[in-house]
C-alpha positions as CSV (number, residue, x, y, z in Angstrom):
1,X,-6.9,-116.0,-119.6
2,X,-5.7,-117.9,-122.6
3,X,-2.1,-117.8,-124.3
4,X,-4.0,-115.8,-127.6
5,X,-6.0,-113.1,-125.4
6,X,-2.7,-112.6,-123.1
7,X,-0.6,-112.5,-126.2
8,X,-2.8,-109.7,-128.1
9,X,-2.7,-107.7,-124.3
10,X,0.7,-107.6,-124.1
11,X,1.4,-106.5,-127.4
12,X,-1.0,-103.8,-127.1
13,X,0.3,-102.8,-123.8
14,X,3.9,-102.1,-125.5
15,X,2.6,-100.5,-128.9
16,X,0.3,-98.2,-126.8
17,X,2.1,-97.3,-123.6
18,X,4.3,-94.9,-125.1
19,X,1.6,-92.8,-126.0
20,X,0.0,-93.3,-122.1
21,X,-2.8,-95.3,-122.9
22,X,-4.1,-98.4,-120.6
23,X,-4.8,-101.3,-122.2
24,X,-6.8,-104.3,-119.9
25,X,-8.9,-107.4,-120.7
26,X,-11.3,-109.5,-118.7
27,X,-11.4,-113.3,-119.5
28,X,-14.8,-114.9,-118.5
29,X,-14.5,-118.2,-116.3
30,X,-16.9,-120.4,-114.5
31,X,-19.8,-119.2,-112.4
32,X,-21.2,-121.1,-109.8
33,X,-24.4,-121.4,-110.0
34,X,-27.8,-123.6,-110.3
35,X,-27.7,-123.4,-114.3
36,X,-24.2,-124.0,-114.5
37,X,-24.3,-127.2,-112.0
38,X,-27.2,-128.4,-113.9
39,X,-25.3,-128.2,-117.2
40,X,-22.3,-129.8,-115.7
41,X,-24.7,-132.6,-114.4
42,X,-26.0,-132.8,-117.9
43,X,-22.4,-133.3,-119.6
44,X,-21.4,-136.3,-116.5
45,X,-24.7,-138.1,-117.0
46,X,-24.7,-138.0,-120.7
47,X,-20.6,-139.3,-121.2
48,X,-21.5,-142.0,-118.9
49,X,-24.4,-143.0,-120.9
50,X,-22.5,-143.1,-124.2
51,X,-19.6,-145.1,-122.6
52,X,-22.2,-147.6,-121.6
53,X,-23.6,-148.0,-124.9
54,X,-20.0,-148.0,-126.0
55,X,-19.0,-150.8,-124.1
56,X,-22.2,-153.1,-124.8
């Protein structure tokens, strides 16, 4: 979870607790899967084709 979303939770939490009301938030992250490897792939293969040209 970043500093910003954590930041707006916690505030919430102590504006709205007196009042008994949850606050929660869900972050999304990395998922392992055959799209996101083939993205990933993607990204290496084509920053180490730049830096070639870069360096020629």
């Amino acid at each position: 979870m970043n500093a910003a979303l954590r930041r707006l939770v916690v505030s919430k939490v102590r504006e709205l607790a007196p009042h008994n009301i949850r606050v929660n938030a869900s972050a999304p992250g990395f998922i392992d899967n055959r799209l996101a490897r083939a993205s990933a792939m993607r990204v290496a293969t084509n920053s180490m084709y730049e830096s070639k040209l870069r360096s020629h």
